[in-house]
C-alpha positions as CSV (number, residue, x, y, z in Angstrom):
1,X,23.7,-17.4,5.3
2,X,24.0,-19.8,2.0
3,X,21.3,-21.3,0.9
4,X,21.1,-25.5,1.9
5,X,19.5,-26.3,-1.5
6,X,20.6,-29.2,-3.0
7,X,22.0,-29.1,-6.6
8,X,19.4,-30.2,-9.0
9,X,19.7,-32.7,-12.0
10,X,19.3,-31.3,-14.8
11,X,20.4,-33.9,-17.5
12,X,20.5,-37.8,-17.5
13,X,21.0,-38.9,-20.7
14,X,22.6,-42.4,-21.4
15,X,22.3,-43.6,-25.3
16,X,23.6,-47.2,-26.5
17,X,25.1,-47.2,-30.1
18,X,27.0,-49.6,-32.5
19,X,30.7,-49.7,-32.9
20,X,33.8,-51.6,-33.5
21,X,32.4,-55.4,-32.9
22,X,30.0,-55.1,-30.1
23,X,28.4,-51.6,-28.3
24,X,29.2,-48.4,-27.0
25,X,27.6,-46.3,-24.3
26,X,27.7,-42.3,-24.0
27,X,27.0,-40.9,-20.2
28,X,25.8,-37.5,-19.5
29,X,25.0,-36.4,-16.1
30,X,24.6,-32.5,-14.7
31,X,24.1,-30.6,-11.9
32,X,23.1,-27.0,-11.0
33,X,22.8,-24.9,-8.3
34,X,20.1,-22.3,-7.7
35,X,21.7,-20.1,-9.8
36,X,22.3,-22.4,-13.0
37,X,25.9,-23.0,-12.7
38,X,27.3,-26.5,-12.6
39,X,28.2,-27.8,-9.9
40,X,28.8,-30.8,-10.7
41,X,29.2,-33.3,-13.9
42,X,29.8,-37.0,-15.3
43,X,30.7,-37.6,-18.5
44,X,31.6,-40.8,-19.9
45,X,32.4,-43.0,-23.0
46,X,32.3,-46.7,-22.0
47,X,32.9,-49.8,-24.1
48,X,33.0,-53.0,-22.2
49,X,33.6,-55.7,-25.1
50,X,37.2,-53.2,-25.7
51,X,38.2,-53.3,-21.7
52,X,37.1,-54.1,-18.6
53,X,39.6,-51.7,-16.4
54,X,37.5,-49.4,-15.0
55,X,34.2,-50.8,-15.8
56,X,34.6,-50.4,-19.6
57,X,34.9,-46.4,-19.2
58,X,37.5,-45.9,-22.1
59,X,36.8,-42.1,-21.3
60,X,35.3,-39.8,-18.7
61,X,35.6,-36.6,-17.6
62,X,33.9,-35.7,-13.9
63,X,34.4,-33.4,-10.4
64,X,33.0,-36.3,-8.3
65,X,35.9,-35.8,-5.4
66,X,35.9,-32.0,-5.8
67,X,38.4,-30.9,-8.4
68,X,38.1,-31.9,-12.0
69,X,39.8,-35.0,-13.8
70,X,40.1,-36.7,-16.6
71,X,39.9,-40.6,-16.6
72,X,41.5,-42.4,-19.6
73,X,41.4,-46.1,-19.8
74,X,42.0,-46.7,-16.2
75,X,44.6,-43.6,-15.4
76,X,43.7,-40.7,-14.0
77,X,45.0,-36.9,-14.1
78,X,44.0,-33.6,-13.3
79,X,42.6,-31.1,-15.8
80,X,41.9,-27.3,-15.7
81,X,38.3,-26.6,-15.8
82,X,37.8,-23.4,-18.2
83,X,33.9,-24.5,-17.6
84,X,31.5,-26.9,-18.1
85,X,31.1,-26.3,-22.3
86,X,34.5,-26.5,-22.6
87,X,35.1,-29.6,-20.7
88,X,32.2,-31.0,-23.4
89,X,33.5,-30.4,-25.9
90,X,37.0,-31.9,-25.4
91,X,35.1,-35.1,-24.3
92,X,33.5,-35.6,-27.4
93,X,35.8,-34.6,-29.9
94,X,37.7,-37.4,-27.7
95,X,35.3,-39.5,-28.4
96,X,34.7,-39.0,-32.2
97,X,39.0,-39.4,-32.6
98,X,38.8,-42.7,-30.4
99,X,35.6,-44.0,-32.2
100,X,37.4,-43.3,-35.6
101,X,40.7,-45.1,-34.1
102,X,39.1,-48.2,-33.6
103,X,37.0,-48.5,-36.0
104,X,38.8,-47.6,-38.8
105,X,41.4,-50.4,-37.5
106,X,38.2,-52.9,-37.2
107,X,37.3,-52.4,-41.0
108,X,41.0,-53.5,-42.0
């Protein structure tokens, strides 16, 4: 029989930080199983003062309804998961080319 343990958080990290005319937030959020795996994950880049579809999330990445996705100012689409460092990765180099975007078109 599986084990009924419950996947345990093992990061919550939210951080505020200036950018292009107002604030931006970066959300981390993971889970593991017994055996260290994630099991589940949030990720997210959110800038109200730039959108409000979506609650200001410009960016995320997640497995909240079972299969991976990428969620892009409002739309949604299905990625392949290759693992959890990978999918970090792509979300913050995502990040850095949309926080360059913006700003460098703010400083003009």
């Amino acid at each position: 029989m599986g084990s009924t343990e419950r996947p345990r958080k093992v990061i919550d990290y939210e951080t505020a930080f200036p950018c292009a005319s107002g604030y931006g937030i970066s959300r981390e959020e993971v889970w593991m199983d017994e055996e260290d795996r994630v099991v589940r994950y949030n990720l997210a880049f959110i800038v109200p003062h730039l959108t409000r579809v979506d609650n200001g999330r410009i960016l995320g990445y997640d497995n909240r309804h079972g299969h991976h996705e990428r969620h892009f100012m409002g739309k949604v689409q299905a990625v392949d998961y290759e693992g959890f460092p990978s999918i970090s990765e792509r979300f913050y180099q995502e990040v850095a080319a949309i926080r360059r975007g913006y700003e460098d078109k703010s400083v003009h």
